[in-house]
N, C-alpha and C positions, 0 to 999 in steps of 0.2 A: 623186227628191225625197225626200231621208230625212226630214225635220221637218214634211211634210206640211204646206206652208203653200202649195201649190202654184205655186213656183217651182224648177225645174230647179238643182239641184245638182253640182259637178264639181270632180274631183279634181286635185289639182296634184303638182310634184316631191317630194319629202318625206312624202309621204304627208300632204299638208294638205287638209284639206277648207274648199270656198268655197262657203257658202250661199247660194241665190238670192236675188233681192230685185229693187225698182227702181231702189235706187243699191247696184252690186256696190262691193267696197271692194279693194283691191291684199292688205293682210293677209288672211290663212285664219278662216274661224272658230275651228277650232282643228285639230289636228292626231292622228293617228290612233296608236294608241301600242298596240307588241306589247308578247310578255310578256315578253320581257326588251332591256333599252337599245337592246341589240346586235343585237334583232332586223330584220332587214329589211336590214342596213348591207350586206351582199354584194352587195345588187343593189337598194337603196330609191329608188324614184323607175321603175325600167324594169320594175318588176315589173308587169303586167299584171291589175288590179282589174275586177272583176265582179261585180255585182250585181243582185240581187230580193228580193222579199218571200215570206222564206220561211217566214214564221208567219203570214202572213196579215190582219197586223194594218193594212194600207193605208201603211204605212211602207218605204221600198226602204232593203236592209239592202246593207251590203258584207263582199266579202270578197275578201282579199290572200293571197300565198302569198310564202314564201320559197324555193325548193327546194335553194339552197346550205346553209340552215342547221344549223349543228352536223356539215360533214363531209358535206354533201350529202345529206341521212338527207330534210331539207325538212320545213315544217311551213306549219299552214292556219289564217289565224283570220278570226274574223267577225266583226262589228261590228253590230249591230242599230239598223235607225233606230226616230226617236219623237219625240214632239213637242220634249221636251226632249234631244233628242237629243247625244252628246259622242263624245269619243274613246276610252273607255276602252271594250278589247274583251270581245266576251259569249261565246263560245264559239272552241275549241283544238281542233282537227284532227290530233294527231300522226303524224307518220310509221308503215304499218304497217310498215315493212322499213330495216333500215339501209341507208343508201347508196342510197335509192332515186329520189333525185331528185323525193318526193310535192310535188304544187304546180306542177310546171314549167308546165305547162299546165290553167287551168277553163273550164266551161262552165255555165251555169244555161237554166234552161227547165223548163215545167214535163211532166215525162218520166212520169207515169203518170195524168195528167188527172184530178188531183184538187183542181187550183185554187188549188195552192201551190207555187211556184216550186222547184225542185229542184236540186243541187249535184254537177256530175260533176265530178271532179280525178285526173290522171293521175300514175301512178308509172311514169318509162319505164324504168329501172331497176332495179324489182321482181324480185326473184327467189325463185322457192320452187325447193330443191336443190344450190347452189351458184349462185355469182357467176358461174361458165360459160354456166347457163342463163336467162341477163338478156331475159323476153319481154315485160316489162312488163304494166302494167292499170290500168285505168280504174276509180274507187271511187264508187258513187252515193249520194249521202246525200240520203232523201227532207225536203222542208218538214213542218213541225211547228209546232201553231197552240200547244204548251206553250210554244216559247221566248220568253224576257221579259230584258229590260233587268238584266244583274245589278247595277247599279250603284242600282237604285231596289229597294229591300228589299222592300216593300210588292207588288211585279209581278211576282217571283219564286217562281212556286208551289214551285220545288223546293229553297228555302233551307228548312234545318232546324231545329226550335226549338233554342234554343241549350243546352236541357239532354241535348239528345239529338245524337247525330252519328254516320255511319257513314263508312266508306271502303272502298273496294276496292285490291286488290294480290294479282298484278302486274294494270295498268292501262297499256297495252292487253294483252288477248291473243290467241294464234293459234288456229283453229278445230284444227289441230293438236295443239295442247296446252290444252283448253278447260275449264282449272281455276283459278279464280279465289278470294281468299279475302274475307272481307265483314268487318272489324272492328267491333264495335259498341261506343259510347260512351253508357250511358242511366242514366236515374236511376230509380226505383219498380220493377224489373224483378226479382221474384225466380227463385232459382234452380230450373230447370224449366219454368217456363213457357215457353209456346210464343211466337215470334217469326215472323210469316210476313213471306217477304221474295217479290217478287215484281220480276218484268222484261218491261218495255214496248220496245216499239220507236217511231220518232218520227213515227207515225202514233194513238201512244196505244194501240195493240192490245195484251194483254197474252198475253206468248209463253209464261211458264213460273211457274209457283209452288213455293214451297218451302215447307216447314215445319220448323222445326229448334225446340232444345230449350234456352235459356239454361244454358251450364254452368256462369256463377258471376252471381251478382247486379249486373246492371248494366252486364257488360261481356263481352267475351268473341270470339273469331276464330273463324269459320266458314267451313269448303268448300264454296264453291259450285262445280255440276256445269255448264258451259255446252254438253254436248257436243248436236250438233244444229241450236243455232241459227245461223242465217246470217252472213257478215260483216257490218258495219253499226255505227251506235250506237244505243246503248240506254241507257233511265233505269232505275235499279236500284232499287228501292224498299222500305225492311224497316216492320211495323209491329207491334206491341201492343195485340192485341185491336181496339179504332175508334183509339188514337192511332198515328199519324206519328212515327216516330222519326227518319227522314229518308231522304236520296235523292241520284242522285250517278251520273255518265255512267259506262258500260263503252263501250269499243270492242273491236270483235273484228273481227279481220284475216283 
């Protein structure tokens, strides 16, 4: 039931999605749309969709895989339900290995009893050492009550004011090589002051703190150290003194 009007929900060829009701209608309500045209077209319609509520919000969210896409590399997105619920997706799963085939197979459940449905997805494929040593693995990404509708501005706690903006690169990375750099884009910031940038994992626990030094007013790339923390996703979050300059997903493989 995405739209929570409680009637049962279900998917069609095309990735169309057919809203419950008491008179169902032959057309979709509307239809489910990756991040790009071409996404899904390897295998759209036999690709195996699974879903739960993984924020908690009483809404059953979905999520599709491709694992052919871009060269069999595979990727994973999700769809969040809500009352107003559409097709535009709310969060990207990238492949953590080329050629891995991520996606081939998901499972949800809720895997450490905390009340929020959970996301396991395989990479049979995966290899760390060479392509000789293909043992594959299974990536658990826990539910998280922060995720919200990106398409509704308003519900998205992690969209940034628009005068401020950060990113990270490269995005993803390997716990292997676990140096990530944070660019920052802000206005009122002068030079020296301090910047603490901070990283949560999607239970909202806060794994590590930084504190760096603005080297030019306003703007500036920084080294961040990730060595340590776990595979997983995480929200990266920089701020200025009580303001929010913004925030922005890391994965690490």
């Amino acid at each position: 039931d995405m739209n929570g009007d409680g009637y049962d929900d279900f998917l069609s060829y095309g990735m169309n999605v057919h809203l419950g009701s008491p008179a169902l209608s032959v057309s979709p309500s509307f239809t489910l749309s990756g991040p790009t045209a071409s996404w899904g077209g390897s295998n759209s319609g036999i690709l195996l969709m699974v879903y739960g509520d993984f924020n908690g919000d009483g809404y059953d969210d979905i999520v599709a895989s491709d694992h052919r896409w871009s060269l069999f590399n595979g990727d994973v997105v999700i769809w969040l339900g809500g009352q107003n619920v559409n097709g535009t997706y709310d969060l990207r799963l990238p492949a953590p290995e080329i050629g891995s085939n991520f996606g081939y197979s998901k499972a949800t459940g809720d895997f450490n009893g905390d009340g929020l449905c959970d996301l396991a997805v395989s990479a049979p494929y995966y290899y760390e050492g060479g392509p000789q040593f293909e043992q594959g693995k299974v990536f658990i990404y826990s539910g998280n009550t922060a995720l919200a509708d990106t398409t509704v501005g308003n519900e998205d706690e992690l969209a940034p004011d628009i005068t401020n903006s950060i990113c990270i690169y490269p995005n993803p990375i390997s716990r292997n090589e676990p140096f990530t750099n944070l660019k920052l884009n802000s206005t009122g910031i002068s030079r020296y002051e301090r910047i603490t940038v901070e990283i949560f994992n999607l239970k909202g626990q806060k794994i590590k703190t930084w504190d760096i030094a603005a080297d030019n007013p306003g703007s500036g790339d920084y080294q961040i150290d990730c060595e340590g923390i776990a595979t997983g996703i995480y929200f990266i979050r920089a701020k200025h003194r009580t303001e929010r300059l913004g925030s922005t997903k890391l994965l690490i493989y």
